[in-house]
C-alpha positions as CSV (number, residue, x, y, z in Angstrom):
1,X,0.0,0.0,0.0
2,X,1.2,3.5,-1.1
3,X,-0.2,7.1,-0.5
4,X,1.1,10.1,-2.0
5,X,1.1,11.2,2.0
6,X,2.9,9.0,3.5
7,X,6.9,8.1,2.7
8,X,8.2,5.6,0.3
9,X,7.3,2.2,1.6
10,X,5.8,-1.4,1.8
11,X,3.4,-0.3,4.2
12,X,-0.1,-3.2,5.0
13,X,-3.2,-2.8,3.3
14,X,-6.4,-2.7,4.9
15,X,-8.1,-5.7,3.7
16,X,-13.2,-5.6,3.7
17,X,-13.4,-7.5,6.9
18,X,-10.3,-6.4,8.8
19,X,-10.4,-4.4,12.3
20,X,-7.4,-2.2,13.2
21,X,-7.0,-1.2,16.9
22,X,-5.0,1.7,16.7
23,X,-3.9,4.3,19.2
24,X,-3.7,7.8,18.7
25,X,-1.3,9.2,21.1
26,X,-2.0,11.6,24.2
27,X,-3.6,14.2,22.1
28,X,-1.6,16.0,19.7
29,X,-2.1,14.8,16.2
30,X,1.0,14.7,15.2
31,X,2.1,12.0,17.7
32,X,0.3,9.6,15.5
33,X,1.9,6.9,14.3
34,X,2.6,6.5,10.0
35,X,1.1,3.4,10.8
36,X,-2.3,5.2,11.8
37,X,-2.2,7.7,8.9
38,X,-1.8,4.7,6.5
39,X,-5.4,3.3,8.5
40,X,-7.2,6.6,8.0
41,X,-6.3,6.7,4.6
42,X,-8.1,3.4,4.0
43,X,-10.5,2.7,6.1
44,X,-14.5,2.9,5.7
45,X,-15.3,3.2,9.3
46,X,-13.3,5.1,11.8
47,X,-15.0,4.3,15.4
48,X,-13.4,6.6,17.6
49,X,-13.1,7.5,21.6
50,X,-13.6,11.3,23.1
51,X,-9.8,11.8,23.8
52,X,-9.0,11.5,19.5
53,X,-8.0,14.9,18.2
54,X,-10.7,16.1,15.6
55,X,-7.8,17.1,13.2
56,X,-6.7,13.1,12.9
57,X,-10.1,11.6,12.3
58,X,-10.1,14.7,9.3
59,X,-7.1,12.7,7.8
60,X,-9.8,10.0,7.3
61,X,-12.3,12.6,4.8
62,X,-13.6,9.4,2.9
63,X,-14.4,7.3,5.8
64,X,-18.1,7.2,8.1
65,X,-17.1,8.6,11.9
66,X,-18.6,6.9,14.4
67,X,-18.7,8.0,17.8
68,X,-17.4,5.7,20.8
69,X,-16.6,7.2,23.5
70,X,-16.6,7.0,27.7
71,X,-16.0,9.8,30.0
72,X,-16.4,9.1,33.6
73,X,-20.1,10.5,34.9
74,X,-21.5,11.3,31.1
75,X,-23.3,9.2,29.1
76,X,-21.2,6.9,27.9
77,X,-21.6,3.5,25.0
78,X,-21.5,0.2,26.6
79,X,-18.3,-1.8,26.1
80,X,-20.0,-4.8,25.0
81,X,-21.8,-2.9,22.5
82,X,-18.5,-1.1,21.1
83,X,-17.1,-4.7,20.6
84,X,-19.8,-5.9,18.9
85,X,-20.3,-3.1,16.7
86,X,-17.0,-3.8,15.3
87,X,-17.6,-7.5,14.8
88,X,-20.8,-6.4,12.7
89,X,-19.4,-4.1,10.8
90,X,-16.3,-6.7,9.9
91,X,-18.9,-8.8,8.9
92,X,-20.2,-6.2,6.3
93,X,-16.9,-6.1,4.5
94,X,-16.6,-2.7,6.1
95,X,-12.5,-1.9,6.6
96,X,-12.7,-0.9,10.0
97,X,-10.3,1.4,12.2
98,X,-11.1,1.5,15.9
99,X,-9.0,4.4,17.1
100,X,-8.3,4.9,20.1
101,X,-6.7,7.7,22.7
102,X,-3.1,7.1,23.9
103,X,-2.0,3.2,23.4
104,X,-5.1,0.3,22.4
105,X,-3.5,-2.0,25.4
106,X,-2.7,0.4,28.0
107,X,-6.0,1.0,29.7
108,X,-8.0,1.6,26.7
109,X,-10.1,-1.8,26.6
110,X,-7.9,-2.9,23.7
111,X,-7.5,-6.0,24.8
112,X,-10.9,-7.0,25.6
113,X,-12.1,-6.0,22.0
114,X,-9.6,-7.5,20.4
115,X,-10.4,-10.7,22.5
116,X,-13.9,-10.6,21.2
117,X,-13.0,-10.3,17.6
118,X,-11.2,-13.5,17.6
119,X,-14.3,-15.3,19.5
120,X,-16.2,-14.1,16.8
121,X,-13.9,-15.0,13.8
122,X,-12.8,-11.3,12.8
123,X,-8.8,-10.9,12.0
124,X,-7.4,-7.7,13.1
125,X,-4.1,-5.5,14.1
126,X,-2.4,-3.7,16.3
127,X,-0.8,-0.5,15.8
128,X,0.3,0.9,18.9
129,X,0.4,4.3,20.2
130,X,2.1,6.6,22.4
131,X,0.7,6.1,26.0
132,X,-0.1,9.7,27.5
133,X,1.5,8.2,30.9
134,X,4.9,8.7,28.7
135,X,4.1,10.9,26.4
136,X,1.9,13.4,28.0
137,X,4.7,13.5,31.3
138,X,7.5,13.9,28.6
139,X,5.4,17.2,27.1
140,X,5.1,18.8,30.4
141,X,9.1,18.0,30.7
142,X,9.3,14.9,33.4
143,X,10.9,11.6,32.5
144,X,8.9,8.8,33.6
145,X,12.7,7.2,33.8
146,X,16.0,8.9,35.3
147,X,18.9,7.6,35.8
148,X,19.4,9.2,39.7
149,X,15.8,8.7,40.1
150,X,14.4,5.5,39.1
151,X,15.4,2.1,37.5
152,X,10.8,1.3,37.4
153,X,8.0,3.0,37.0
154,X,4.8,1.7,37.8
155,X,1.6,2.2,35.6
156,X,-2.0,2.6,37.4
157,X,-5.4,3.0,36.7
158,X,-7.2,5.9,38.8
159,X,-10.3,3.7,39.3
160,X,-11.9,0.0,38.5
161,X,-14.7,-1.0,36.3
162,X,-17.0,0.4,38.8
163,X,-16.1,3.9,38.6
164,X,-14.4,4.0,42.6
165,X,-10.9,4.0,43.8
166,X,-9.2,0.2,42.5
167,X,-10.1,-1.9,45.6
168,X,-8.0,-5.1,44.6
169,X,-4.5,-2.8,44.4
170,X,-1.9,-3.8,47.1
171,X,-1.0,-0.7,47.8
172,X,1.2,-1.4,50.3
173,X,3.2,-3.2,47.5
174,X,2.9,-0.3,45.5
175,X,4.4,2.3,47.7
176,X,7.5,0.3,48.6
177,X,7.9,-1.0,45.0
178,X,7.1,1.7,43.2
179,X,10.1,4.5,42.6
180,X,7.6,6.4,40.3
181,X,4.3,5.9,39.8
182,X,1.8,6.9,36.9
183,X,-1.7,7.3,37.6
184,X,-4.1,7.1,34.9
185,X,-8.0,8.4,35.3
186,X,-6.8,9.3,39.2
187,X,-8.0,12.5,39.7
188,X,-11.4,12.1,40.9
189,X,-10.0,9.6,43.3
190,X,-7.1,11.9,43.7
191,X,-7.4,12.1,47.7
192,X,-8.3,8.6,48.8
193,X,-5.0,7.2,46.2
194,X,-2.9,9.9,48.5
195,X,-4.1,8.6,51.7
196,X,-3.4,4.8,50.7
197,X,0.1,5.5,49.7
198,X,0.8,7.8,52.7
199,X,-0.9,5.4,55.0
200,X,1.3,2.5,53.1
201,X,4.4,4.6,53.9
202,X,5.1,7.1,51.2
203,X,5.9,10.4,52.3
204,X,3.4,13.4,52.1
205,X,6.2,15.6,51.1
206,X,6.8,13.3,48.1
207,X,7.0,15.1,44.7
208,X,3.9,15.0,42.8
209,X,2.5,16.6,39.6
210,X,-0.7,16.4,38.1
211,X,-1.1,16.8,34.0
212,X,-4.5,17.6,32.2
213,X,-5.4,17.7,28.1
214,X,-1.4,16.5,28.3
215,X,0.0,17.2,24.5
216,X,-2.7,19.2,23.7
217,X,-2.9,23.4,23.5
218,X,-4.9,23.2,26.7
219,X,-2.6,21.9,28.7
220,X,-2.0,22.1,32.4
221,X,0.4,21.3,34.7
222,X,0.4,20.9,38.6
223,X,3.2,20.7,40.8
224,X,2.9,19.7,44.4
225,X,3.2,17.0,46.8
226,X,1.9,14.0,47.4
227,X,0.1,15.0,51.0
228,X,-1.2,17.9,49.3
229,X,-2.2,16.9,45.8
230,X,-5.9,16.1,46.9
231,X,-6.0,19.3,48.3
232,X,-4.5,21.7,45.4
233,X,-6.7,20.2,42.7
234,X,-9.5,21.0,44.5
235,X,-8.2,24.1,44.7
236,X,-7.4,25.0,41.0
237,X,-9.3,25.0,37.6
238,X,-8.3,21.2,36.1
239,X,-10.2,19.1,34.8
240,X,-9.8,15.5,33.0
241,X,-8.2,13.8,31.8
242,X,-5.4,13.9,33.5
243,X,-2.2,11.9,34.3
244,X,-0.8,12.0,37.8
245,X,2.6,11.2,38.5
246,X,4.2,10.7,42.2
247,X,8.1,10.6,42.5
248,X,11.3,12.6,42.5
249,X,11.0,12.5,38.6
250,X,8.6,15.5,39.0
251,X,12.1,17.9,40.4
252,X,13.2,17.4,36.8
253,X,10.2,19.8,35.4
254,X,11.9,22.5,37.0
255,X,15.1,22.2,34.7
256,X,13.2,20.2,31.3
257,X,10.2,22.5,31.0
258,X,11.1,22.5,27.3
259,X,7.8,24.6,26.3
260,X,8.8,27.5,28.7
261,X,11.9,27.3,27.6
262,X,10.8,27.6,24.0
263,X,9.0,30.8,25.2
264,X,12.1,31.9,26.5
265,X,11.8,31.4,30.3
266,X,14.9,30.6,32.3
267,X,15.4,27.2,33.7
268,X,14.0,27.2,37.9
269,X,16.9,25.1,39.0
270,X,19.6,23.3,36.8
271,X,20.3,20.9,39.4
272,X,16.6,20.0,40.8
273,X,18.2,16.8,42.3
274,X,20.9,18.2,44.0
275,X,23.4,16.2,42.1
276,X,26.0,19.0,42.8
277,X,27.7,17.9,39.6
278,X,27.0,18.6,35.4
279,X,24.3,16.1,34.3
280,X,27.2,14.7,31.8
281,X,29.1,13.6,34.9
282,X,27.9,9.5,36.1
């Protein structure tokens, strides 16, 4: 398959009867993969969640848009119906993209709809996207990964399939294991998380930010502590979605805000962790 937009290449076609799972990235469009461009280009039915930038599903002018979205406390399609809709619409002969926010198998359900294609007899792909706990962190300038910070980082989701706090976590496990940890969908639950990782033994004076619309023009960023996160968000403006992120990671914002820099703001601190040597020195 070739398109006069994309580069020189063998890239897959996009056979009737075919689902794609593909993510779209954390929000700005042009963290989408070639990979998803090369979908949009062919596909006949782009089914899409609320978090997909309106200027990527225009890269797909030929194909029907159909809305699939969940937001926690709206309205929101049923998961089982989602799934089954794109095993119906395989079944047509329709080429389907099912695009989704951030990465298909990193809290986005990917899994579980690709599970039911294969029950059902539908092939499908893939195409993975940037995760918005990497990519939407790197934007507001914290590495999920430092070298004098953290050799894991530990990915959770903010609340379970009933909509509360996640129940079944060990969070005791989590805040001794856990250098740096990434919260997806965590700001409603924003105050109980603190309290089970403070009561668990993390420190309230803990570096914490919090990061809504991340890649996006709307972007927001919120740096505080862990003890007082809860307490600051209530405080401000934000809204979801948002990423939170707890460890010493978050110091490095105030040396690799890369967007005030390119606005010509001064670094905070050029040594946030107190290495008391050049970066380039192990």
């Amino acid at each position: 398959m070739n398109d006069s937009n994309l580069p020189a290449g063998n890239w897959p076609e996009m056979l009737p009867g075919w689902v794609w799972l593909c993510g779209a990235g954390p929000g700005d469009p042009g963290l989408m993969t070639l990979h998803g461009l090369n979908a949009l280009r062919q596909a006949d039915v782009v089914i899409y969640d609320a978090l997909v930038a309106k200027e990527i599903l225009d890269w797909a002018p030929g194909a029907e848009h159909l809305y699939a979205g969940k937001r926690g406390g709206k309205p929101s399609a049923k998961q089982r119906d989602i799934s089954l809709q794109l095993v119906d619409l395989a079944r047509a002969g329709k080429r389907v993209l099912r695009l989704k926010g951030g990465d298909p198998f990193v809290f986005g359900r990917g899994g579980e709809e690709a599970q039911t294609l294969i029950q059902h007899g539908v092939p499908f792909r893939i195409l993975p996207g940037i995760s918005a706990g990497i990519g939407g962190l790197a934007y507001a300038g914290i590495p999920v990964t430092h070298r004098d910070v953290n050799q894991s980082v530990t990915f959770v989701t903010g609340h379970d399939q009933t909509g509360e706090a996640p129940g079944s976590l060990n969070w005791r496990a989590i805040a001794e294991g856990a250098q740096v940890l990434v919260i997806y969908m965590g700001m409603k639950h924003a105050r109980r998380i603190a309290d089970n990782l403070i009561e668990a033994g993390r420190s309230p004076d803990e570096p914490a930010a919090v990061v809504t619309n991340a890649t996006t023009a709307a972007q927001q960023v919120l740096e505080t502590t862990l003890g007082r996160m809860a307490d600051d968000i209530a405080a401000s403006d934000l809204a979801p979605p948002a990423i939170l992120c707890i460890g010493r990671s978050v110091l490095m914002r105030q040396v690799l805000d890369w967007q005030a820099l390119a606005q010509g703001m001064a670094p905070r601190d050029l040594d946030p962790l107190g290495r008391g040597r050049p970066a380039e020195i192990s």
